[in-house]
C-alpha positions as CSV (number, residue, x, y, z in Angstrom):
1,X,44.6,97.7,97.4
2,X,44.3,101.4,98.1
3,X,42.8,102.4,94.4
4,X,40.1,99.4,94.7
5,X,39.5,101.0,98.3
6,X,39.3,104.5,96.7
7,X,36.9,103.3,94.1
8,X,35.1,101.6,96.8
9,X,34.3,104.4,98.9
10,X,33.5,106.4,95.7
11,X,30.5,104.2,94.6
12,X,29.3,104.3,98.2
13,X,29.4,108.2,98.3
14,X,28.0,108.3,94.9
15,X,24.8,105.0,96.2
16,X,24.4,107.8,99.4
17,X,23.4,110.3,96.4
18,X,21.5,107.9,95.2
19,X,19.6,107.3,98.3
20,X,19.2,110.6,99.1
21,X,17.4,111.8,96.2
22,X,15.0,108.6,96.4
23,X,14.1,109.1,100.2
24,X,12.5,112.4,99.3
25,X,10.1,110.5,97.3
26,X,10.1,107.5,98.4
27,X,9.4,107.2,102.8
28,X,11.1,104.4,104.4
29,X,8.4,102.6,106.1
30,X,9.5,101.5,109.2
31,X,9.0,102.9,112.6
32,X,6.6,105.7,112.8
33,X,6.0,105.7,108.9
34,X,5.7,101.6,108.8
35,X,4.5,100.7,105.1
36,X,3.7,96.7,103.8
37,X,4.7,97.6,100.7
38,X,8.6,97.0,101.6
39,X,7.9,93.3,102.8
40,X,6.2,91.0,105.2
41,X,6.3,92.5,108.7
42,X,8.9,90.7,111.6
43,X,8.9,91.9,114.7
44,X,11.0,94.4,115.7
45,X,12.9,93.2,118.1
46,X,14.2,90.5,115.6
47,X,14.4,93.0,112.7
48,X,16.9,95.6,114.7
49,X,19.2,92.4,115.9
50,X,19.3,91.3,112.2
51,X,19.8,94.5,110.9
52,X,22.6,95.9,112.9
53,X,24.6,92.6,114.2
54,X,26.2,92.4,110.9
55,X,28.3,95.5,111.0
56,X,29.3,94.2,114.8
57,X,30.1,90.7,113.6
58,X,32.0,91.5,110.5
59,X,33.8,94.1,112.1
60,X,35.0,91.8,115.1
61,X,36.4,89.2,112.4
62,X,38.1,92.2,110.5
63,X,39.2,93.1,113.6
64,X,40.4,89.5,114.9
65,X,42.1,88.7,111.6
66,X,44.3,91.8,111.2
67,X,48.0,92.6,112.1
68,X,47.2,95.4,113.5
69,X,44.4,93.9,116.5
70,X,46.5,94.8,119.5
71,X,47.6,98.4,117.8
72,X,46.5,101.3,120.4
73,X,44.7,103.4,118.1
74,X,43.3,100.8,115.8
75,X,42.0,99.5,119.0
76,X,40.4,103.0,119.9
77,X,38.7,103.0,117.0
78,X,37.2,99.9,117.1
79,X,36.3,100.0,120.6
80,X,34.4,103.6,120.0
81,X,32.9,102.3,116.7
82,X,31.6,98.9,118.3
83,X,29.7,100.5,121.5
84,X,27.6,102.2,119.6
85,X,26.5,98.5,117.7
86,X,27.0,96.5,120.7
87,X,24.0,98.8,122.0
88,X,22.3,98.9,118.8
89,X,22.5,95.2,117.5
90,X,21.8,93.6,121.0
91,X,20.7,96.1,124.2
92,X,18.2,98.5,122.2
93,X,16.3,95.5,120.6
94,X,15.6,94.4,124.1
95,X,14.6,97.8,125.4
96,X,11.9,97.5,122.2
97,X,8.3,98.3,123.9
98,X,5.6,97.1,122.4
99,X,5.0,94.6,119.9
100,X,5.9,97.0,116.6
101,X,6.6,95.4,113.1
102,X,8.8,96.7,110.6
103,X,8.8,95.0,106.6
104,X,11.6,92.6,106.2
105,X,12.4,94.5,102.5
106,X,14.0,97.6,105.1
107,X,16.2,94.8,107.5
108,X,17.1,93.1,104.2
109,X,18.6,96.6,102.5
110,X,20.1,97.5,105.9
111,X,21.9,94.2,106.7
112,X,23.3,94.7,103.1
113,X,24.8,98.6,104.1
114,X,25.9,98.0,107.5
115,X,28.1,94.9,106.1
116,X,29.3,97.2,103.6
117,X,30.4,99.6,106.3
118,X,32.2,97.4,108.3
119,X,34.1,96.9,105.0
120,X,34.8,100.6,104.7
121,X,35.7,100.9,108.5
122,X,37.5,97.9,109.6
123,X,38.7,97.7,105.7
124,X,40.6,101.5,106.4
125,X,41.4,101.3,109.8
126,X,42.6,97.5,109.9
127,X,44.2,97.2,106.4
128,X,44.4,99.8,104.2
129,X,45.6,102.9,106.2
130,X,49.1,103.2,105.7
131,X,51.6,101.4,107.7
132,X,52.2,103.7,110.7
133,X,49.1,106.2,109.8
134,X,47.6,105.5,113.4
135,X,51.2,106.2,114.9
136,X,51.3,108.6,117.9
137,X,48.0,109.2,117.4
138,X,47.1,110.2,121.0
139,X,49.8,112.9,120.3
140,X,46.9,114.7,117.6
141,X,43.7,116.2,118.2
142,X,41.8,113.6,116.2
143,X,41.2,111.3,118.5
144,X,40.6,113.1,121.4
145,X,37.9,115.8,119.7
146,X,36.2,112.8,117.7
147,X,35.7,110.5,120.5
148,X,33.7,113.5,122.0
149,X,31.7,114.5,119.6
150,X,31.0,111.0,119.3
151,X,30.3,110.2,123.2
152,X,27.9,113.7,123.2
153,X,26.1,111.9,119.5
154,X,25.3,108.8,121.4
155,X,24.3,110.8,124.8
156,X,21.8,112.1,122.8
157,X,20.9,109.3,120.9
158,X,20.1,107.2,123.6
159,X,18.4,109.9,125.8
160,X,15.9,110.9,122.7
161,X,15.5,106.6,122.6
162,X,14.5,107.1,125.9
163,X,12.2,109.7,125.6
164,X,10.8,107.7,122.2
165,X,9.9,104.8,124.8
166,X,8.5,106.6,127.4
167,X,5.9,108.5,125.4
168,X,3.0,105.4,125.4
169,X,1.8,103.6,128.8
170,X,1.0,99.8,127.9
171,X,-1.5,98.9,126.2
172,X,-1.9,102.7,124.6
173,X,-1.2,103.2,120.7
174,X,-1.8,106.5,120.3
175,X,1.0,108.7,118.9
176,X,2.7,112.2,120.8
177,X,4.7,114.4,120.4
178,X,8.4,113.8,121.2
179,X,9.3,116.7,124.2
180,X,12.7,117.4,125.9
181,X,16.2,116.9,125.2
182,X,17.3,117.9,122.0
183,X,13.7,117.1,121.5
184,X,13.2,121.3,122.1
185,X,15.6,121.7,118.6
186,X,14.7,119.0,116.4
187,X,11.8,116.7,115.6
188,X,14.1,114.0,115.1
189,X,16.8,114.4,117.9
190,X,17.3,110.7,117.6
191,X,18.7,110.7,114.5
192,X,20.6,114.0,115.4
193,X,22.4,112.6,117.9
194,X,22.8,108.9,115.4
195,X,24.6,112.0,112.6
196,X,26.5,113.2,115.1
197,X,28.1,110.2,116.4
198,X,29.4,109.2,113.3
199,X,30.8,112.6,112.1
200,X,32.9,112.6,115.4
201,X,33.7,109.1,114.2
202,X,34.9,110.6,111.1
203,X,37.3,113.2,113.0
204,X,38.6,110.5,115.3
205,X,39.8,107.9,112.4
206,X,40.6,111.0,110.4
207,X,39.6,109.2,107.0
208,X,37.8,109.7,103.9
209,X,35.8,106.0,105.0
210,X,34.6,107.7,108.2
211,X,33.5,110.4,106.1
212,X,31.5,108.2,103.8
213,X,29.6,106.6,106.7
214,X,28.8,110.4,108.2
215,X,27.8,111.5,104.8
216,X,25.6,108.3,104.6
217,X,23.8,108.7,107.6
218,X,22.8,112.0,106.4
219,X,22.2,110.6,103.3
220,X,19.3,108.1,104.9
221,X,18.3,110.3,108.2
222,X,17.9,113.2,106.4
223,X,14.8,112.6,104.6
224,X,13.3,110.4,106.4
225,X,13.3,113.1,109.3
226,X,11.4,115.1,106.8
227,X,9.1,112.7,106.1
228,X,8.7,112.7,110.1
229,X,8.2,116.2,109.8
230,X,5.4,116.3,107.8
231,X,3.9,113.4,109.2
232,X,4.1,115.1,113.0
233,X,2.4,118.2,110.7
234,X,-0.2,116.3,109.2
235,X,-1.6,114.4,112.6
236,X,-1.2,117.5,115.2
237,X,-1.0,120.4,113.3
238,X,-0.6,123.5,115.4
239,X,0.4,121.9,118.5
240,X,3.6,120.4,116.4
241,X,4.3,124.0,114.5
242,X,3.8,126.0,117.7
243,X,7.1,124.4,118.8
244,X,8.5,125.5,115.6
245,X,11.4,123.1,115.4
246,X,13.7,122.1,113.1
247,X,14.0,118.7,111.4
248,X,17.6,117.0,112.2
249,X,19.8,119.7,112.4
250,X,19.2,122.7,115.3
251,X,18.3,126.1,113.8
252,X,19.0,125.1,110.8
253,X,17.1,122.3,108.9
């Protein structure tokens, strides 16, 4: 089982490649940067539930159907990598303002990856990790420095949602110009905060999967928070490079 898992994880690093490249050409056109061209438009709300429940669903029956459910660490784990989807698949949907579309072509491709990733996560943590891997692990630093990089990822993550929300009054469509938060750093301090969570993820399961999901989210933020970038250029010019910012990564890209 371990070499298919190996191979496994190897494709997905080398498919994060793949997307990488073809998200500097190619914008993902949803959000901000909606485009038809990726599918008939659903609404959002209904697109982010069917999106990101899959990752919570399959996780919970990898979860459920292991030997390991009740194990301390395993448990950790799953309890750390499921708040952030319990939020994602089924509170932030309902804190959706608005009544924004996104094409069904982008919820199709990511209810594909996140099932994928539950694969690679639950897949390590629940059934391929050595027997006694995730022994004494509260006696190691893993845990404890992963969980908070990963709590101080999702603060920011849900306070730069917040901001995101805040920035119309009803009934107004204009765009603006994310401020505050990490918002002073990055143009894209959502997805800053989404990267980090997942690399402290990575640190807390101590595992080449949790490494392939971290290097994924770059993979697929990334870009897109260059496309951002540009697009923030483009529409206010000198009031967005006055701030002089950085894309996803403070003071450095």
């Amino acid at each position: 089982m371990e070499t298919g898992f190996t191979l496994f994880l190897i494709v997905m690093a080398i498919a994060a490649l793949g997307v990488f490249v073809a998200l500097h050409y190619f914008e993902a056109g949803y959000g901000y940067l909606f485009n038809r061209r990726y599918g008939f438009p659903v609404p959002n709300r209904i697109g982010w539930v069917l999106m990101e429940s899959p990752v919570f669903i399959a996780m919970t029956v990898l979860w459920l159907l292991s030997d390991r459910t009740w194990e301390p660490a395993p448990l950790a784990l799953f309890l750390l990598f499921q708040s952030h989807y319990l939020q994602r698949s089924f509170i932030f949907p309902l804190l959706i303002r608005g009544n924004s579309k996104m094409p069904f072509g982008i919820v199709l491709m990511g209810m594909v990856f996140n099932t994928l990733n539950a694969l690679m996560q639950g897949g390590w943590i629940f059934y391929v990790s050595p027997a006694g891997y995730y022994d004494d692990w509260f006696s190691k630093p893993y845990f404890y420095v992963g969980a908070a990089v990963f709590a101080a990822g999702m603060a920011i993550n849900l306070h730069s949602d917040w901001i995101i929300r805040h920035l119309r009054r009803p009934g107004d469509t204009r765009h603006y110009i994310p401020r505050g938060g990490m918002f002073r750093y990055v143009s894209s301090a959502n997805y800053f905060g989404e990267r980090t969570e997942w690399v402290g993820f990575a640190i807390a399961a101590w595992a080449w999967a949790g490494a392939v999901f971290a290097w994924w989210t770059f993979a697929n933020l990334a870009p897109r928070a260059g496309s951002l970038y540009r697009r923030y250029e483009a529409e206010f010019g000198r009031e967005f490079s006055d701030l002089h910012r950085k894309k996803i990564i403070p003071f450095i890209y």
